[in-house]
C-alpha positions as CSV (number, residue, x, y, z in Angstrom):
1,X,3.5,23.7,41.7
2,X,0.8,22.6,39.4
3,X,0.5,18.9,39.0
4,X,-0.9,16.3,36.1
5,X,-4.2,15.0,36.6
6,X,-6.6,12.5,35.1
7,X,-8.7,15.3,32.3
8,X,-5.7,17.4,32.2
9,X,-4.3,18.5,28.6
10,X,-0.5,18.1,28.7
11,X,2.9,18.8,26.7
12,X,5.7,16.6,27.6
13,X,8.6,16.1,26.3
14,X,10.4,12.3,26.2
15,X,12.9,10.1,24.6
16,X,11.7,6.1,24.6
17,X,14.0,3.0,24.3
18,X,14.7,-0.1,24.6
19,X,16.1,-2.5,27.8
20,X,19.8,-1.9,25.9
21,X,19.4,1.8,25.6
22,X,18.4,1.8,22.0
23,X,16.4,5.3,21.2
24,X,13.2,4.2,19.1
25,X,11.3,7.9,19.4
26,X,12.1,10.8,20.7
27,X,10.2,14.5,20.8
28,X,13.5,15.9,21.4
29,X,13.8,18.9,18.2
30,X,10.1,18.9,18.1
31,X,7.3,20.3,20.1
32,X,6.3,18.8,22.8
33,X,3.8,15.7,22.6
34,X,0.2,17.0,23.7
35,X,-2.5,15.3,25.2
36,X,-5.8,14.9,27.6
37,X,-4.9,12.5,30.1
38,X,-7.6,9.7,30.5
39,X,-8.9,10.0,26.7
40,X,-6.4,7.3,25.5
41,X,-4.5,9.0,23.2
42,X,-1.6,7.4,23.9
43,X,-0.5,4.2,25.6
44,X,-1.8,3.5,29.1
45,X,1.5,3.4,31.4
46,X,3.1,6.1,29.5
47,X,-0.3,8.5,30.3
48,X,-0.2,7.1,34.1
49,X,3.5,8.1,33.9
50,X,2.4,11.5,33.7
51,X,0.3,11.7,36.2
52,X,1.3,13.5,40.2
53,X,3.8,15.1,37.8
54,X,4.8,18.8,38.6
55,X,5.5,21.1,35.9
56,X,9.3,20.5,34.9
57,X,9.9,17.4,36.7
58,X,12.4,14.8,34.4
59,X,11.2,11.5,35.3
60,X,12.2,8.0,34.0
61,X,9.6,4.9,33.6
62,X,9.7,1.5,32.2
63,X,6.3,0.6,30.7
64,X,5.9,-3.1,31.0
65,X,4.7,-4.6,27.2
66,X,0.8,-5.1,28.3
67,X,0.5,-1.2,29.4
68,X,2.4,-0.6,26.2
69,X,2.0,-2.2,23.0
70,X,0.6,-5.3,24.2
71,X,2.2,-9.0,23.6
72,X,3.4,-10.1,20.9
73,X,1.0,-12.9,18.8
74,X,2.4,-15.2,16.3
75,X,-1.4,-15.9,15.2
76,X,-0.7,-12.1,13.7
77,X,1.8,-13.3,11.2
78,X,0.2,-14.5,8.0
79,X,2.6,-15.9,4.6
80,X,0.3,-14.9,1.5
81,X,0.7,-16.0,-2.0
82,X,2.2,-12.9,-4.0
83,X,-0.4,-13.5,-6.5
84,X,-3.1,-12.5,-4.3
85,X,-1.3,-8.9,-3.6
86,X,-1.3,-6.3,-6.0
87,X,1.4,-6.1,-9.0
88,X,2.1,-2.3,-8.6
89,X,3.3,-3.0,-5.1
90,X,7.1,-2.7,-5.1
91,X,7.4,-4.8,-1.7
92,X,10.2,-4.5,0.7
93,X,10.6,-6.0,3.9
94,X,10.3,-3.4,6.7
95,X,7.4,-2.2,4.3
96,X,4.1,-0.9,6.2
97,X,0.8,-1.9,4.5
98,X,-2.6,-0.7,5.1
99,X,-4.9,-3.6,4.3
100,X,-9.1,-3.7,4.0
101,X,-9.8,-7.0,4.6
102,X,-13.6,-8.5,3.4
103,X,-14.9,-7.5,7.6
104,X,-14.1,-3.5,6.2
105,X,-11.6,-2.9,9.3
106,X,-8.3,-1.6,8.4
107,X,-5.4,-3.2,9.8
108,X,-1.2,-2.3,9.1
109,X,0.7,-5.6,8.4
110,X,4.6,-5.1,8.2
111,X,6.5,-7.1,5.2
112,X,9.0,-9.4,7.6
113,X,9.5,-11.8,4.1
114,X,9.6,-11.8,0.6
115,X,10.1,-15.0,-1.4
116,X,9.4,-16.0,-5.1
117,X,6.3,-17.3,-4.1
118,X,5.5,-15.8,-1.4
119,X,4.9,-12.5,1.4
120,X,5.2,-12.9,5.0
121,X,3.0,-10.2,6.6
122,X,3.0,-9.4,10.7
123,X,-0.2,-7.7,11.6
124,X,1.9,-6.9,15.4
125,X,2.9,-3.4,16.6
126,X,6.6,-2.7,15.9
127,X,6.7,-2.5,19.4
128,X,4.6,-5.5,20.8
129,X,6.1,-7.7,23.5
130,X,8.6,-5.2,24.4
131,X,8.9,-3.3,27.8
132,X,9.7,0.3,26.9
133,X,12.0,3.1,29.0
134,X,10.9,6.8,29.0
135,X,12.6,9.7,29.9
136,X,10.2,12.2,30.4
137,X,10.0,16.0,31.0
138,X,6.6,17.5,31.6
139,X,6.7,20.3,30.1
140,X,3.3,22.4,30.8
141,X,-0.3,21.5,31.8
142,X,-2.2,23.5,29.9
């Protein structure tokens, strides 16, 4: 059997969720997922995962938050005057914005708020501070 390495170039298959079962992504319809072990394509525990894996093995792992998404920071959420946000913007909360701010980095903030006065941004990932299950099928090491 031909097993995942660090360097490799992988498909896999998977489904993720959350603690209560809850499917948040899943390649299941779609190709597989590719990717180089070790290049960080992807999140840390979910590449280690893959790794002493034989070609067709189904394994399930929980990736703890910090190997995953990372914590969650409440520093990251920011309330902004609605004024100092473009008028074309037709905000809704759940809303995914790319901002440049004056340091030239982009970051995503997601609209959690909307008020009169006011836009609550979080600059988290969706998926900070959560520990994530994955069901996973490698699928070919190329």
């Amino acid at each position: 059997m031909v097993q995942a390495k660090s360097g490799d170039t992988v498909r896999v298959h998977y489904t993720g969720k959350y603690d209560d079962g809850t499917v948040f992504d899943t390649s299941t319809g779609n190709e597989p997922l590719q990717f180089t072990i070790g290049e960080g394509e992807i999140i840390k525990g979910f590449e280690q995962a893959i790794v002493g894996m034989d070609v067709g093995e189904l394994k399930s792992t929980t990736i703890v938050a910090g190997e995953a998404y990372g914590s969650y920071h409440q520093e990251l959420i920011v309330v902004v005057d609605r004024g100092e946000l473009p008028s074309y913007l037709n905000l809704e909360v759940g809303q995914r914005l790319q901002l440049t701010p004056e340091e030239g980095r982009m970051i995503v903030m997601t609209v959690t708020e909307i008020t009169e006065a006011s836009v609550t941004l979080d600059g988290n990932h969706p998926l900070a501070g959560k520990d994530l299950t994955f069901d996973i099928e490698l699928v070919e090491v190329l």
